[in-house]
N, C-alpha and C positions, 0 to 999 in steps of 0.2 A: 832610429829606423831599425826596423826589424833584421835579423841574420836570415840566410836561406834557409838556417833549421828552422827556425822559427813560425817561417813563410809556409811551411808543411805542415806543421801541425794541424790540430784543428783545435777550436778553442775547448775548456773541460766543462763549460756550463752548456745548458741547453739553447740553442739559438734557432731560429729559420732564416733561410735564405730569401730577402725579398726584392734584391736587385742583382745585375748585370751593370758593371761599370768599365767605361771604356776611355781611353785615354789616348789620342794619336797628337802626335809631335813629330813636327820635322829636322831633322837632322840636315844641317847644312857645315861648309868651313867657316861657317863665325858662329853658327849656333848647335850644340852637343846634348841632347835629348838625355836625359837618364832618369834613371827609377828615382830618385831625390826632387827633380823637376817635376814629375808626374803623380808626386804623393799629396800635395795641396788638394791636384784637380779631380784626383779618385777622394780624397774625403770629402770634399766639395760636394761630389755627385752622391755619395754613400750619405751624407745627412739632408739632401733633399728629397733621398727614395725612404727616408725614415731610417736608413741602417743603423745602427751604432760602434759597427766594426767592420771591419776588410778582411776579408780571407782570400786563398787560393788567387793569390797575386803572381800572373804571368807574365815575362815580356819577352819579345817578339822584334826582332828590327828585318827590313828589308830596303833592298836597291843594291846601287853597285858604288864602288869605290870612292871612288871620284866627285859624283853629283848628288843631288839630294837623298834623302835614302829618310823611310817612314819609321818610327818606334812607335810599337803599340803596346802601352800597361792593359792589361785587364784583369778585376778583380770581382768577385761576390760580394755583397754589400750583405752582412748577414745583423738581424734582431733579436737581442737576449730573448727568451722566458722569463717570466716571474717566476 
């Protein structure tokens, strides 16, 4: 899995961006959301939009303490160049 430097960068080859990939999961006390659990279903979506790599990978959690509480991944699904 990628480091947060990593997660910055941008790649050194030429690519386009041709998707928006979203990933929500709920976080409960028996089930723990995190960027490891959410990395299958963003490449999942990232080879059905034709991507061949993930950039600019964000995540997001909200709720409160105690009760369900949402994590959201979101990433760009970007296409090398020849």
């Amino acid at each position: 899995m990628p480091d947060s430097r990593s997660r910055r960068r941008s790649p050194q080859k030429v690519f386009e961006r041709v998707s928006w990939l979203d990933v929500h999961i709920e976080r409960t006390g028996f089930a723990q959301g995190d960027l490891e659990s959410a990395i299958p279903e963003l490449k999942k979506q990232a080879c059905l939009s034709g991507a061949n790599a993930i950039i600019e990978i964000q995540e997001r959690s909200t709720g409160f303490r105690f009760e369900n509480r949402a994590y959201h991944v979101t990433a760009t699904g970007i296409k090398f160049k020849d």
